[in-house]
N, C-alpha and C positions, 0 to 999 in steps of 0.2 A: 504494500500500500504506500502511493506515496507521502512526504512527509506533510505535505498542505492536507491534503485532506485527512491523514489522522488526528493533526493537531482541531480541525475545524470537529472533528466530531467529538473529542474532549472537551472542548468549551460546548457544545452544547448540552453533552449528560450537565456539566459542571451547573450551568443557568440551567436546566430543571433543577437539580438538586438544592439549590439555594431557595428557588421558590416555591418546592415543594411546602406543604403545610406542615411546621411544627409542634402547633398548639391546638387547646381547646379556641384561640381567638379566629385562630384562621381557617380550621377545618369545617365552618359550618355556613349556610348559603344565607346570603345579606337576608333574607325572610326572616330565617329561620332563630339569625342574631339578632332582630328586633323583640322577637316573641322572648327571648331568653335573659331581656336584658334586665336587670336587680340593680338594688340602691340597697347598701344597708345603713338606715338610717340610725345617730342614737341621739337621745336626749338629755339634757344637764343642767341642771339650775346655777348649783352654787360652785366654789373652787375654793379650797381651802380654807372654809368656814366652818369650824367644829361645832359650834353652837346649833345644827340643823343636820345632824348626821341623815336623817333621812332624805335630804335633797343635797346633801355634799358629796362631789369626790377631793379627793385629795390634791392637793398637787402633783406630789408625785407621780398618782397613778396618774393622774389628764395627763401627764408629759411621755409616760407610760404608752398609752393609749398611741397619742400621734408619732411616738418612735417607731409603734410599729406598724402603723399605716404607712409610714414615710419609707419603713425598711424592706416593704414588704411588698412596696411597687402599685398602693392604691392611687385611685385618682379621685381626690377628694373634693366633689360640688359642693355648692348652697344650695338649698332647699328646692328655690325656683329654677338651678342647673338640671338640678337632678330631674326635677318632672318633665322639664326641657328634654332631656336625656333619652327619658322612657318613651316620651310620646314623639320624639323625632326620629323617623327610621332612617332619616338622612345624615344622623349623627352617629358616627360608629362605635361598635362594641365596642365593651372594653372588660377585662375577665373580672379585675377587682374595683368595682368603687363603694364608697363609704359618702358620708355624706353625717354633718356637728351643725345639732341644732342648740341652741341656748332659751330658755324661755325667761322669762318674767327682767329679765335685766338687771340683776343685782350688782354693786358694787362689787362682788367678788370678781364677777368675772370683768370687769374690767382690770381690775388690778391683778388679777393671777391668770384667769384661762387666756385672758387675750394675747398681752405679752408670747405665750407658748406659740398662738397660734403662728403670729408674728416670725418669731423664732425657727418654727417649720415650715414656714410657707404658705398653709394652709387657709382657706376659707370657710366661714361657716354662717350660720341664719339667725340671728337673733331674733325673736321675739317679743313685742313690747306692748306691755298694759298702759297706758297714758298717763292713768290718775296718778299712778303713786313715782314717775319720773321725776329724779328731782329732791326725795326725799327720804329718808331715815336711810336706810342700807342700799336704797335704788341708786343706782346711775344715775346723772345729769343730760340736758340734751347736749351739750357742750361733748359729753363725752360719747352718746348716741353719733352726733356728726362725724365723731372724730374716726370711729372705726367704723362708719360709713365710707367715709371717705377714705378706707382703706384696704376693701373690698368686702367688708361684713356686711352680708345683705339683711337687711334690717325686713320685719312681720310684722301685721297687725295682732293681739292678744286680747281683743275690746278694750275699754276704758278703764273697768274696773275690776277685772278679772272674776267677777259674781258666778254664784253657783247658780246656771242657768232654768238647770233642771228642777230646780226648786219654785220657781217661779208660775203659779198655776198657768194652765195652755192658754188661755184668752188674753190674756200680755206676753207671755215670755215672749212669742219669736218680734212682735213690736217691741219689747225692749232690749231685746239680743239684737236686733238692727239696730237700732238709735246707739246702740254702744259700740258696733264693729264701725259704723258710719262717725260715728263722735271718732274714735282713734285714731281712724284715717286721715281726719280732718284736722287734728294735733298735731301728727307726726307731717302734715303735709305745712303748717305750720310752721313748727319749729326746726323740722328738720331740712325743710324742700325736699323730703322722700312722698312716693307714692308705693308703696307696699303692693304686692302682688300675690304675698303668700300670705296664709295664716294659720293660727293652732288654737285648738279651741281650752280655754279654762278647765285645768282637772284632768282633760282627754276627754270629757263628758260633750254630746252632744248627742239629737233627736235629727229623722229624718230632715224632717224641716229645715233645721238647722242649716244642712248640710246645701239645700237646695236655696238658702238664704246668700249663702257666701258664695256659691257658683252663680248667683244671679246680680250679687254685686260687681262680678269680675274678676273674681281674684281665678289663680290659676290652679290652686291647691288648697288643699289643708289637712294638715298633721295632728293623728290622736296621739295618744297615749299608751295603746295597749304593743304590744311586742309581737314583731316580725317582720319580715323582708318586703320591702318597695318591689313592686313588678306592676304590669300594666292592668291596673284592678281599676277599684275605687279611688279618682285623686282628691275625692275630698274626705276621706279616711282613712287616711294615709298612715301605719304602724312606726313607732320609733321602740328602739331597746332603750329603757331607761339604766343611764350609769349612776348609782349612788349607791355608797356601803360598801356591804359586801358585795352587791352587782357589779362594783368598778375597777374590781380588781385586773389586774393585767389576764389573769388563766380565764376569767370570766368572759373581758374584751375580744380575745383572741377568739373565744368561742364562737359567740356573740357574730363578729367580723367575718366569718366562714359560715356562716349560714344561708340556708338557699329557702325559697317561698316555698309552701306545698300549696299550691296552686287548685283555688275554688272551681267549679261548675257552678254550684248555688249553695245557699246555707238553707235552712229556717229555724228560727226566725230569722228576718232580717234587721232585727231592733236590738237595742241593749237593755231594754224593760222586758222584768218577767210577767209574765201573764197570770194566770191563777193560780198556780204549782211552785212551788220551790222547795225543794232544787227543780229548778227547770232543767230539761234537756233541748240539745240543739243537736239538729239534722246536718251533717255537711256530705256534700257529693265531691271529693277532688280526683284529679289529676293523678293517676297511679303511674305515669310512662317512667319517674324516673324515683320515687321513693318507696322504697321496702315498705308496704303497708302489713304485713307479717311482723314484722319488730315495731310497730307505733309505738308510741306510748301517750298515757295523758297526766297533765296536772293540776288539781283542782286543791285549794289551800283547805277544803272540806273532805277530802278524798273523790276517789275520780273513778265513774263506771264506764266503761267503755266496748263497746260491738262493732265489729267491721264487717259488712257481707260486699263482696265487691270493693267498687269505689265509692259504696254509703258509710258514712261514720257517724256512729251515734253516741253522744255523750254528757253524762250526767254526772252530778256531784253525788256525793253519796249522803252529805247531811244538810239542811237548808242553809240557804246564806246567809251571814248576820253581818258583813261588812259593804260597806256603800260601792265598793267597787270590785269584782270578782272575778278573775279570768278563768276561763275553760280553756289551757294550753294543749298542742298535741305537736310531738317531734316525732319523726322517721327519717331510720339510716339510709342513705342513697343504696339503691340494689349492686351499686357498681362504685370502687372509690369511698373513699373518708368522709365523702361530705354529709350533712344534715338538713333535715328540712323541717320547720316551724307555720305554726300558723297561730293567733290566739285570737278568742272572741272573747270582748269583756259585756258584764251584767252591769248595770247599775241600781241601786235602792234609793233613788232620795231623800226616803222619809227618811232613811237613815243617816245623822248630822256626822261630823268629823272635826 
């Protein structure tokens, strides 16, 4: 053979083999990595404020946290990126993203989580209640501007953060508007922001609700119960809460590698129980890629659970006596280390906190 043409047919095995597909990112058809794409969201109040262990992490561990997104090759959106992300098939996958939400705007995090953020690069969504900017532990708008203006995308959180759902029906969603509308109107204000995202007070919210803030225009909104971003519901949207024990690094990691177990339908579709409690909820998912043979569930009451097919049936074992309740369920991937979550929460409002 001669030498031109062996050499021309080496450079060509050579350029297939370079663009042959290495990964999960590349081996899968532009469709097919729209449908597949996740956000794992989490959410954090305070930073190194002992006084509130139940809504503190640590410093350490927040520094904890974004070392190992940073280490470990995530690409970390805001709030309004992420849903960006999910609902644009024109925006390409990507294997890992995460996505730091902050709520109520306390002075902590200006003075410890922000700085980190700063520090790693990172962006993240803050969310702001109006009333209380300004005052005792909160932030200033001075300082709302300031890590505006430094890519932290700032949220609506209403006015005054009120327990919505306590509110008998014939007001509430008139004054859950006049309050998502009042904030907006503050922060446009004092900040010259217009908010496009929001989270609702508690994680607590009613259909309505949710049909109140999709009609104002906003693009999302984020609860509070635990599991992975995928192309669902954007105005109930799951975050992993960090605080405690949950913010540990072995927890974050966890947390971080988490894959959605992907609904067909629930019922109910509410967070209020009906005559029965313990209530049970019906879910239909997604079996193509989680072990439904190894599920498991966890109910802080204990947890009954049946699987025939891809129906999941599950109840708690004693009635609820806490205002807010989740029915969690995990399963091993059939193939690979990974994990899949899904959690439905209950709400009680008679019940105070």
């Amino acid at each position: 053979m001669k030498l031109w043409i062996f050499m021309a047919l080496m450079l060509l095995l050579c350029d297939r083999s370079e663009n042959r597909p290495t990964s999960h990112e590349n081996n899968t058809a532009p469709d097919d990595q729209h449908r597949q794409k996740e956000v794992v969201v989490f959410i954090y109040h305070r930073f190194g404020d002992n006084k509130y262990p139940s809504t503190n992490v640590s410093v350490a561990d927040f520094e904890g946290h974004l070392n190992y997104l940073k280490t470990n090759g995530f690409k970390v959106l805001s709030f309004g990126q992420a849903v960006d992300y999910i609902a644009d098939p024109s925006i390409p996958y990507q294997l890992k993203v995460a996505c730091i939400t902050v709520d109520d705007a306390f002075k902590s995090f200006f003075n410890n989580g922000y700085p980190l953020l700063k520090k790693y690069g990172f962006t993240a969504s803050l969310f702001v209640n109006s009333e209380t900017i300004g005052g005792g532990s909160f932030m200033n708008w001075d300082d709302i501007k300031k890590v505006a203006d430094t890519g932290i995308e700032i949220g609506n959180h209403t006015h005054s953060h009120d327990y919505y759902l306590n509110i008998p029906v014939a007001q509430r969603h008139e004054q859950f508007t006049e309050e998502v509308k009042k904030c907006q109107e503050i922060i446009k204000q004092q900040a010259g922001l217009t908010p496009v995202v929001f989270a609702y007070p508690f994680g607590e919210f009613d259909n309505e609700m949710k049909l109140i803030i999709k009609s104002l225009g906003f693009k999302a909104a984020a609860a509070q119960f635990s599991g992975v971003m995928y192309d669902d519901d954007r105005f109930a949207i799951p975050r992993f809460p960090m605080t405690g024990s949950t913010a540990t690094l072995t927890s974050f990691r966890e947390k971080a590698t988490m894959k959605a177990l992907r609904l067909l339908s629930k019922s109910p579709d509410s967070p209020f129980l009906n005559q029965q409690n313990p209530p049970s909820l019906a879910l239909v998912a997604d079996t193509t890629n989680a072990d439904f043979s190894r599920m498991s569930c966890f109910v802080s009451q204990g947890c009954n659970i049946t699987i025939e097919g891809n129906t999941i049936k599950i109840s708690a074992k004693n009635p609820l006596t806490s205002r807010r309740t989740n029915y969690t369920i995990t399963a091993p991937a059939k193939s690979g280390r990974g994990w899949y979550w899904y959690t439905h929460q209950w709400v009680i409002p008679a019940i105070k906190e």
